[in-house]
C-alpha positions, -999 to 999 in steps of 0.1 A, spaced: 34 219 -470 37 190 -444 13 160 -443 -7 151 -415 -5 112 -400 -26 97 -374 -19 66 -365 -38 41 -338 -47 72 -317 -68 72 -291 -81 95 -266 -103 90 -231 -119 113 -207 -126 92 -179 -150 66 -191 -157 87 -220 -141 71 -253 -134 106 -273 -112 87 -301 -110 49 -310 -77 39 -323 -79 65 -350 -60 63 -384 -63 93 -407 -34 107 -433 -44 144 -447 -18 149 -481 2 182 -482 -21 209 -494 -53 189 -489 -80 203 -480 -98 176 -453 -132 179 -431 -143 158 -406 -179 153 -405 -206 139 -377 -226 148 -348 -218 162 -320 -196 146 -296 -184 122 -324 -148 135 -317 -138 161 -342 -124 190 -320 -105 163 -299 -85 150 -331 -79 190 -335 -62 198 -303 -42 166 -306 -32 180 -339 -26 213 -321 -8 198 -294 -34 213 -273 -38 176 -254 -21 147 -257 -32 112 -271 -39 83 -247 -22 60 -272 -9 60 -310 11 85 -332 5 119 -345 30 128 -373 36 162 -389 59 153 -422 80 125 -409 86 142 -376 65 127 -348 48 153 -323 34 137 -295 53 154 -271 60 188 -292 46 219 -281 20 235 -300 40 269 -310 70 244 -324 47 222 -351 38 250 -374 -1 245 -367 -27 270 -362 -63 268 -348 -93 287 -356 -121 282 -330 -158 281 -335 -160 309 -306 -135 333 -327 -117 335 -295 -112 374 -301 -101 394 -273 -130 422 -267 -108 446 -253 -89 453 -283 -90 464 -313 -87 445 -346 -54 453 -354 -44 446 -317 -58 411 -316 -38 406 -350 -8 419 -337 -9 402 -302 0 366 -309 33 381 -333 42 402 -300 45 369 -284 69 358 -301 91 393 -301 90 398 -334 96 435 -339 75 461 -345 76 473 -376 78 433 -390 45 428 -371 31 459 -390 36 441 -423 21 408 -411 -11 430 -402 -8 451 -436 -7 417 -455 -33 398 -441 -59 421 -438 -54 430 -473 -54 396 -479 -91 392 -462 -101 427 -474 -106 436 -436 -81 462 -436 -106 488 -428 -119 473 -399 -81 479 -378 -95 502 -353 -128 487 -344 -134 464 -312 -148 430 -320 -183 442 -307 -187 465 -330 -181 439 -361 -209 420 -375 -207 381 -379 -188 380 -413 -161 406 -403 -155 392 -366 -150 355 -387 -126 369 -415 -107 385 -386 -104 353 -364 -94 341 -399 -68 363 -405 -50 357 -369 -47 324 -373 -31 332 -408 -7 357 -395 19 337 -387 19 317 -418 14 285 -409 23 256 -426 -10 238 -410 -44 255 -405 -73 236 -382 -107 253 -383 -130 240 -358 -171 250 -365 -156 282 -379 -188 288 -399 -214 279 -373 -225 309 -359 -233 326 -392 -267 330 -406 -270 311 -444 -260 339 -467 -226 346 -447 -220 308 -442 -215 306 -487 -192 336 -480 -173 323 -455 -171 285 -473 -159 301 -503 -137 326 -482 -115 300 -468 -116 276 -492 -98 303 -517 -77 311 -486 -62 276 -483 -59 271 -520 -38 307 -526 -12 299 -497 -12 262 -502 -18 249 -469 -28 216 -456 -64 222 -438 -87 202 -415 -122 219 -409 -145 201 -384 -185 205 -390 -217 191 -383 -229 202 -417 -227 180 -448 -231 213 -470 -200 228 -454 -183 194 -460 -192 184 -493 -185 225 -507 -152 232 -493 -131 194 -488 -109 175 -511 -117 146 -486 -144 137 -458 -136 116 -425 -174 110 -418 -170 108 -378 -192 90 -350 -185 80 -318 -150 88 -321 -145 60 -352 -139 71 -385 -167 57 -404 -159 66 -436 -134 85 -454 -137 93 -491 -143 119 -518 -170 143 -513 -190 125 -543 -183 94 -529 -193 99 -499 -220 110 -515 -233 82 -540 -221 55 -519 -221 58 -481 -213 34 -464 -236 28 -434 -273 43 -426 -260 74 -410 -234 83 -435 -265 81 -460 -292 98 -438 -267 125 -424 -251 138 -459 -275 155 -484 -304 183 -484 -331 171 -480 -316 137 -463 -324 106 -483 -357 86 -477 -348 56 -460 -382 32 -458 -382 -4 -437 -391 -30 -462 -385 -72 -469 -362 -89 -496 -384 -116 -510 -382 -135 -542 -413 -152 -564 -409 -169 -597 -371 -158 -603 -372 -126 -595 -366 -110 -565 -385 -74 -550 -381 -48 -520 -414 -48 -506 -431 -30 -479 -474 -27 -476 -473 1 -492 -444 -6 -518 -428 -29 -545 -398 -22 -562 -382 -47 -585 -344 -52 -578 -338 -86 -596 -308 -68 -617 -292 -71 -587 -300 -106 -577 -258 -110 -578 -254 -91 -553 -291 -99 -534 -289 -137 -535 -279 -138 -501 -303 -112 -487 -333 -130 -499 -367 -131 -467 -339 -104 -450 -356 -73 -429 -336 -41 -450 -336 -9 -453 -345 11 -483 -328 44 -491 -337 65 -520 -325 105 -522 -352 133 -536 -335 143 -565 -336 107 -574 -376 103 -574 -392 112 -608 -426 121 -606 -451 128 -632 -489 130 -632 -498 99 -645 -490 60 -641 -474 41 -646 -457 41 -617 -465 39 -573 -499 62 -569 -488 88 -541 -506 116 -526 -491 153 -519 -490 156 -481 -467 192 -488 -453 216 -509 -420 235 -499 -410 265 -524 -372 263 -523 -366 285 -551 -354 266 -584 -371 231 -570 -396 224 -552 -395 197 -521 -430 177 -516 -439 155 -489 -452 127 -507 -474 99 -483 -474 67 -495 -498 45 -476 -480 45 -441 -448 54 -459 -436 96 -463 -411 103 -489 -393 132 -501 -392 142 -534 -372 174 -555 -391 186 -588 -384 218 -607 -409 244 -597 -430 246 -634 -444 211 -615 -474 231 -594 -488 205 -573 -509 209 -545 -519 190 -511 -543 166 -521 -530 162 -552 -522 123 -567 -493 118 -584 -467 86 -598 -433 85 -585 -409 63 -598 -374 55 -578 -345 54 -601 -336 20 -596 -298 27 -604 -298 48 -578 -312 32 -549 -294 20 -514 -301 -10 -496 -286 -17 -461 -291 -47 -437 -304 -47 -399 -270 -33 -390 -271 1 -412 -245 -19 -432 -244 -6 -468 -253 -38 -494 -265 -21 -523 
C-alpha cells in the first residue's frame, strides 16, 4: 500500500488560513488520525488528499507519484463522509453498486464486489432496504462498505463515527479498525474525539488552527503533550491544569498556588531557569491518589460521579477544583475530607505560553 507525503502545503479560503505550510508522512498500512477542534483543518487535508480541492502551495505525494493536479478517481483514494453521503432513493445494494456502474464495470463483476463486501461487513442482509429504514450502525457499515468497494489502496474517513450514540461508536472504532488491518490499507480518520483517536491510530497529528501541533504515538501523545491544549484536549476526564508560581527557598524549589504546594526540586535541572515564573500545573485523575487520611493536601468532596469501575470526584481545594479517578469500593460523599497526593512523576508543567517544560 502507497504512503502518504505532505509536504509545505497550504490551503486558504479568502482570509481564512485552513492549512499552514503543512508537513505530514502517513507509512504504507498505517493507520493515522488527525485530532483537534473544529475548524482546525482536518477535513481540508482530506479533500486535498482526495483531490477534492487543490493546495494553495506545497506537495501532496501518493508513493513517489506527486498528485496535485491528479484527479480523484486516478489516485486510488476513497472517502468516507461524516454525513454517510447515502443516496435515499436506493436501496443498499443500489448505493453499493452505483459508484462500480460508473466506472462500467460489468454486471455480473459488480455483483461480486457487492457479495464480498457486505459479507465482509456482515450487512449482507440489509441489500434491499432504503437507507431510512437502517438504524445508525447499519447506515455507517454501509457507507463503510461503499467506500471499500472498489478496493482502494487509500481509505480517508472523515467524523465517520460522530453521529452514533456511545455503545455503536466502540462498534464502529473496532469495526474499521479490523477493516483497515485485514486489507492492509493506509488510513487517515479525522475526529474531534481523543477516545476515537487514541483507540483506533498507529499515529496522532494533534491539529489546531490548521498547524500540526503535535504528531506522535497515541501513548505519547498521551504522557507527554506537548502544549496546554494537546494536554487538556486528550484524556477522559481532561487533566487538571491549576495556575500556580515556581519559587525556590533554602535549595529547594516548589509549585505553589494559595491553596497548594508541591515540591518539584528533583527537577531543579530542568526548573533552574523557571524559578519566580507564572506556570501552569497539569495533573490527570488517574494520577491523584487519595486516601482518608494525611499526610498529604486536605481536600473536600464537592462531587461524586458513578462511572462504573471508578468513580470521578470533584475534589475543591481552597479556590482550586480538581479531578480525581478512584475505584468505586472508595464511597465517599459530598462533604466528605479527604488527602490527595499528585504523583510527582507524573505531573506537567507548562509556561505562560502553554509550552510544555515539564
Amino acid at each position: 500500500m502507497p504512503r502518504i507525503t505532505l509536504k509545505n502545503v497550504s490551503k486558504r479560503y479568502g482570509k481564512k488560513v485552513a492549512l499552514d505550510d503543512i508537513n505530514l508522512e502517513v507509512n504504507d498500512g498505517e493507520f493515522v488520525c488527525l485530532l483537534g477542534p473544529p475548524g482546525s483543518g482536518k477535513t481540508t487535508m482530506l479533500r486535498l488528499i482526495a483531490g477534492l480541492e487543490e493546495p494553495d502551495s506545497g506537495e501532496i505525494y501518493i508513493g513517489d507519484r506527486l498528485v496535485n493536479k491528479l484527479p480523484p478517481q486516478e489516485r486510488g483514494v476513497s472517502m468516507m463522509f461524516e454525513s454517510l453521503a447515502l443516496y435515499p432513493h436506493m436501496n443498499v445494494y443500489e448505493n453499493l453498486a452505483f459508484p462500480l456502474r460508473k466506472l462500467r464495470l460489468p454486471e455480473k463483476e459488480i455483483e461480486a464486489s457487492v457479495k464480498e463486501v457486505t459479507s465482509l461487513l456482515k450487512i449482507d442482509f440489509l441489500l434491499d432496504k432504503r437507507p431510512a429504514h437502517l438504524s445508525g450502525g447499519e447506515r455507517q457499515r454501509v457507507a463503510l462498505a461503499r467506500a471499500l468497494i472498489k478496493k482502494p489502496s487509500i481509505i480517508l474517513f472523515d467524523e465517520p463515527l460522530g453521529h452514533l450514540d456511545a455503545k455503536l461508536r466502540l462498534h464502529a472504532r473496532v469495526e474499521i479498525r479490523k477493516i483497515q488491518r485485514a486489507l492492509k490499507q493506509t488510513a487517515i480518520m479525522s475526529t474531534f474525539d481523543s477516545l476515537d483517536a487514541i483507540s483506533t491510530a498507529d499515529r496522532i497529528a494533534f491539529m489546531d488552527r490548521g498547524r500540526i501541533v503535535q504528531y506522535d504515538t497515541p501513548k505519547r501523545i498521551y504522557d507527554e503533550p506537548k502544549n496546554m491544549l494537546v494536554a487538556s484536549s486528550v484524556g477522559s476526564p481532561p487533566m487538571n491544569l491549576i495556575h500556580c508560581v515556581l519559587e525556590g527557598r533554602n535549595g529547594k524549589i516548589y509549585v505553589s498556588s494559595e491553596s497548594l504546594e508541591l515540591d518539584v526540586t528533583k527537577f531543579k535541572g530542568q526548573l533552574s531557569d523557571k524559578v519566580d515564573s507564572k506556570l501552569t500545573l497539569g495533573i490527570r485523575p488517574s494520577d491523584i491518589k487519595v486516601s482518608e487520611k494525611p499526610p498529604g493536601i486536605e481536600s473536600e468532596v464537592y462531587a461524586v460521579e458513578p462511572i462504573g469501575r471508578e468513580n470521578i470526584l470533584t475534589l475543591n481545594v481552597g479556590d482550586i477544583t480538581f479531578l480525581a479517578k478512584v475505584p468505586p469500593s472508595l464511597t465517599f460523599r459530598p462533604g466528605d475530607k479527604i488527602w490527595i497526593n499528585p504523583d510527582i512523576n507524573k505531573i506537567h508543567l507548562f509556561d505562560q505560553d502553554g509550552e510544555a517544560i515539564l
